[in-house]
C-alpha positions as CSV (number, residue, x, y, z in Angstrom):
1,X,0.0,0.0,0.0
2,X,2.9,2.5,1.4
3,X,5.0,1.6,-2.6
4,X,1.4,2.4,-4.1
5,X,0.9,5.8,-2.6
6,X,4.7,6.7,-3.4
7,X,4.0,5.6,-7.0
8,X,0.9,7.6,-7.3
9,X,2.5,10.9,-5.9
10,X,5.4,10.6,-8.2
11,X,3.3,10.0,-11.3
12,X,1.4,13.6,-10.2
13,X,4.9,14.7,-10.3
14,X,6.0,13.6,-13.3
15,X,2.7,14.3,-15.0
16,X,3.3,17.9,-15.0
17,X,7.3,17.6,-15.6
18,X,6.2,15.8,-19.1
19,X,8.6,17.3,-21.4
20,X,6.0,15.9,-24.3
21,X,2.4,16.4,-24.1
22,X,1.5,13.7,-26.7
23,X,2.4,11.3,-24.2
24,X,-0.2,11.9,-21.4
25,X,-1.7,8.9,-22.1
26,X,0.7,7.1,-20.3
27,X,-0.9,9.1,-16.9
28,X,-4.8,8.2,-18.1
29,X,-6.2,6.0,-16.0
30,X,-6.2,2.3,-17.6
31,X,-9.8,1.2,-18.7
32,X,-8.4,-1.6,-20.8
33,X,-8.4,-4.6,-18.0
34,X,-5.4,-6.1,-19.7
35,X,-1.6,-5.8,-18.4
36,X,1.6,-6.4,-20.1
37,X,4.3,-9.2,-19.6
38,X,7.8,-6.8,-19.7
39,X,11.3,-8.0,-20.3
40,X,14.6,-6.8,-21.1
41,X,18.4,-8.0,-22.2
42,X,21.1,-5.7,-21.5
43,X,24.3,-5.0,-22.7
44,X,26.0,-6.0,-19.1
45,X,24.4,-5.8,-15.5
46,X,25.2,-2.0,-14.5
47,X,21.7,0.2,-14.8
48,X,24.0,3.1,-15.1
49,X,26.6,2.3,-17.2
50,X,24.9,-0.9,-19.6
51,X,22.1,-0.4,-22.0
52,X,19.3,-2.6,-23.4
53,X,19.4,-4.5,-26.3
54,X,16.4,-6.2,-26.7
55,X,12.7,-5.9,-25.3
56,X,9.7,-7.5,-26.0
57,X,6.4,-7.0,-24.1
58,X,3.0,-9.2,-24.8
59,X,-0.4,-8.4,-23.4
60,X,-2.4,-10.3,-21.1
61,X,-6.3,-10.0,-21.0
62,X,-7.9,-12.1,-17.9
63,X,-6.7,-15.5,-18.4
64,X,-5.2,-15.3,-21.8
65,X,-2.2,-14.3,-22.9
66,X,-2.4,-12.1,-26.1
67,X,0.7,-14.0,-28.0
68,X,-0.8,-11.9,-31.4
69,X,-0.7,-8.8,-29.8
70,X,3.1,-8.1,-28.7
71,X,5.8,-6.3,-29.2
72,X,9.5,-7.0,-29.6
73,X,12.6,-5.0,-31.0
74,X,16.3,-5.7,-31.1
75,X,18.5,-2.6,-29.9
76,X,21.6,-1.2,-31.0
77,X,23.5,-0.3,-27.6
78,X,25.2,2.5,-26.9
79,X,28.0,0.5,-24.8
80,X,30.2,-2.5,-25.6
81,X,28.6,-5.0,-24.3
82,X,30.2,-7.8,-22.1
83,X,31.5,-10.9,-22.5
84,X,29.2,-12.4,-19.6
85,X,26.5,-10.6,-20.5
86,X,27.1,-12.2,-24.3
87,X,27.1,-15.6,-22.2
88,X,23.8,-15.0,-21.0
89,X,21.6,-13.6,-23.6
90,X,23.9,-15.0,-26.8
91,X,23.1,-11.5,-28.3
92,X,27.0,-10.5,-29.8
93,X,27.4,-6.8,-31.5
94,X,27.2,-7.9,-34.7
95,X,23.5,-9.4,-33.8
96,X,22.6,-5.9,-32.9
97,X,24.8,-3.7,-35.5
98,X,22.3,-3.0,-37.5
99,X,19.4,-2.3,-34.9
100,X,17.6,0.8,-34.0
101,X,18.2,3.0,-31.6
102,X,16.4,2.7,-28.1
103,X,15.3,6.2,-29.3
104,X,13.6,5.0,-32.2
105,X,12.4,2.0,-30.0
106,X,11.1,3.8,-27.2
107,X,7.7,5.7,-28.6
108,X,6.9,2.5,-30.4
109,X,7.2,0.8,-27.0
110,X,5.3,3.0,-24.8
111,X,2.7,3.6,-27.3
112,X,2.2,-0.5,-27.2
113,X,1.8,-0.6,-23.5
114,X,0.0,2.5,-22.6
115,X,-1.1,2.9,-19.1
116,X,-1.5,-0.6,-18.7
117,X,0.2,-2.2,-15.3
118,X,3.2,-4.3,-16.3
119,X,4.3,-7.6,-15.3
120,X,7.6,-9.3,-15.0
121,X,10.2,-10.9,-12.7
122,X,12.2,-9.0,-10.9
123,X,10.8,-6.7,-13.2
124,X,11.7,-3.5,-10.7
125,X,15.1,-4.1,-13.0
126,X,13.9,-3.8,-16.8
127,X,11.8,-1.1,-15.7
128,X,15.0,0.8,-13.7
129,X,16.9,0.5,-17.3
130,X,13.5,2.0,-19.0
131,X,13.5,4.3,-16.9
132,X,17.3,5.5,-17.4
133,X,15.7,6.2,-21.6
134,X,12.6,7.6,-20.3
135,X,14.3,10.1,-18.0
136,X,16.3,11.6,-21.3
137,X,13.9,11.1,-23.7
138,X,10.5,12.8,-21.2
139,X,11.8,13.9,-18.0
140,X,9.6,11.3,-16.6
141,X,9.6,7.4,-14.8
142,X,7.2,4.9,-16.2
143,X,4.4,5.8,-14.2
144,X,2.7,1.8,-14.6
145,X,1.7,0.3,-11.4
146,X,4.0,-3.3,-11.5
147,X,3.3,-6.7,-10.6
148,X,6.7,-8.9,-9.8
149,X,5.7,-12.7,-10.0
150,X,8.3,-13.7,-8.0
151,X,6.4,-11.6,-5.6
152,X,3.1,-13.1,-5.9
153,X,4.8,-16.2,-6.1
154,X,6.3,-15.4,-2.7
155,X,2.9,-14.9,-1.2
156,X,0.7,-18.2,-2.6
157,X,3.9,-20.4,-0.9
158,X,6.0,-18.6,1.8
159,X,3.0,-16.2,2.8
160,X,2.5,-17.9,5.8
161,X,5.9,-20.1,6.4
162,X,7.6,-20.5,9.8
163,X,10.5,-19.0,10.4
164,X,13.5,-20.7,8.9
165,X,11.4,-22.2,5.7
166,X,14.0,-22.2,3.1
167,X,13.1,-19.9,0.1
168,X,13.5,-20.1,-3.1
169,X,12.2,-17.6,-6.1
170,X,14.5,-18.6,-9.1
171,X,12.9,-18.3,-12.2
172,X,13.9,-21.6,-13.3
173,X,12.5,-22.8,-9.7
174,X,9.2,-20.7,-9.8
175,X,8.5,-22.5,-13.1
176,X,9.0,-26.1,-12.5
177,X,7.2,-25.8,-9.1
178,X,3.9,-23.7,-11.4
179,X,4.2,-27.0,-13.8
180,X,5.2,-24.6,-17.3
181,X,7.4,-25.8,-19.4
182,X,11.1,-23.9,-19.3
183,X,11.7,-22.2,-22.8
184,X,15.0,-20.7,-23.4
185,X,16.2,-18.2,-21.0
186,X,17.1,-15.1,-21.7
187,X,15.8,-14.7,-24.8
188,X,13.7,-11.1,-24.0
189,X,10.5,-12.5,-25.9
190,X,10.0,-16.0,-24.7
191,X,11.0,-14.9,-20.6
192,X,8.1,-12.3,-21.2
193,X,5.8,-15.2,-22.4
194,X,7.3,-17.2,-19.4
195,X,6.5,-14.8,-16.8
196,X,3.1,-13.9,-18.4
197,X,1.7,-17.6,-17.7
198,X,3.1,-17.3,-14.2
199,X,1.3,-14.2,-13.6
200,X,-2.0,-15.9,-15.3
201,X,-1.2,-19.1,-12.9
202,X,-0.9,-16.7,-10.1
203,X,-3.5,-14.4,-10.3
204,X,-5.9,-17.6,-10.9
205,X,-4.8,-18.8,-7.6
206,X,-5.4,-15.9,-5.7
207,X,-8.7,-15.7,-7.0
208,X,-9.8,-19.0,-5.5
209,X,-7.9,-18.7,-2.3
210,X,-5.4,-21.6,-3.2
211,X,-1.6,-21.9,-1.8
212,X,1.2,-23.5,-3.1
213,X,1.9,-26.4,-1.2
214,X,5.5,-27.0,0.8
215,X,7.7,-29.8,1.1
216,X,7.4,-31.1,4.5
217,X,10.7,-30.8,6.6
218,X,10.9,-34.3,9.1
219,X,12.1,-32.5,12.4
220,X,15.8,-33.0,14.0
221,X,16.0,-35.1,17.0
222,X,15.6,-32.8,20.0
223,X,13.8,-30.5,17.9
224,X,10.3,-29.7,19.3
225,X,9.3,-26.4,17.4
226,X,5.8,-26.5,15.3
């Protein structure tokens, strides 16, 4: 509640620091019921000094994930990118050479989701590097409320653990334990798709009041505790 109210007194802020009045849409209040499944690949792992170069967001509408309706653009970075960022997302320079500009990418992007909330995991991060565009390009933040699934994740299982319940929230584990099948990571259009049928799976649960079960730790000898 206290991250909501911050959010909605910034976007008041930033509402009347818009350096471009065309995009006030991005402060109208969303009437569309849908959200949008966020995710980006970066040139290394720095907000600051690293840039994106890919992102691809797909909309979500209820219970069904709008795989015709999406959006997804490689980007040419303005950094070298790293070797262990290369690793990761198997993007090299010469993949992205000829690319446009997050510039060029960025009114397409916003334009696609709107005012719409946006989904992701750990998606405080992809929207931190939007952000670092935004801020040049508008003099604003993404004003979108956000949805982490690891979050809601977090509360269907560990809501209501005892202290000491081992945690964990990788992607890979948040998957296998929600019963999707893994596609492959880091690949900015299909972790989007990914997280989008987490959130689905999530939402739905929280809807019917059902928690994701724990495995059952036997208790030590000499160990009493509930």
């Amino acid at each position: 509640m206290r991250f909501e109210i911050l959010r909605r007194s910034r976007a008041l802020i930033d509402r009347m620091l818009l350096a471009d009045r065309s995009y006030d849409f991005l402060f109208h209040p969303d009437d569309s019921g849908e959200v949008v499944s966020v995710d980006c690949e970066t040139s290394g792992f720095n907000i600051l000094a690293d840039d994106i170069v890919s992102i691809a967001a797909i909309k979500i509408r209820g219970n069904h994930i709008l795989t015709s309706e999406t959006f997804r653009a490689l980007v040419r970075p303005g950094a070298a990118m790293e070797v262990s960022a290369i690793k990761v997302h198997q993007l090299r320079e010469a993949d992205v050479r000829e690319a446009r500009t997050i510039r060029e990418v960025m009114p397409e992007f916003l334009r696609f989701v709107g005012s719409r909330p946006l989904v992701g995991y750990w998606v405080s991060f992809d929207v931190r590097m939007i952000n670092k565009y935004l801020f040049g390009l508008l003099n604003i933040n993404l004003p979108n409320r956000q949805y982490d699934v690891s979050e809601l994740y977090y509360e269907r299982k560990y809501g209501k653990a005892p202290p000491g319940t081992e945690i964990d929230l990788r992607y890979a584990a948040i998957a296998a334990d929600l019963g999707l099948t893994m596609l492959p990571q880091h690949d900015a259009f299909n972790d989007a798709l990914v997280a989008a049928q987490m959130y689905v799976i999530l939402r739905d649960m929280q809807r019917r009041g059902v928690r994701i079960p724990r495995q059952r730790v036997a208790p030590r000898a000499g160990d009493f505790s509930v």
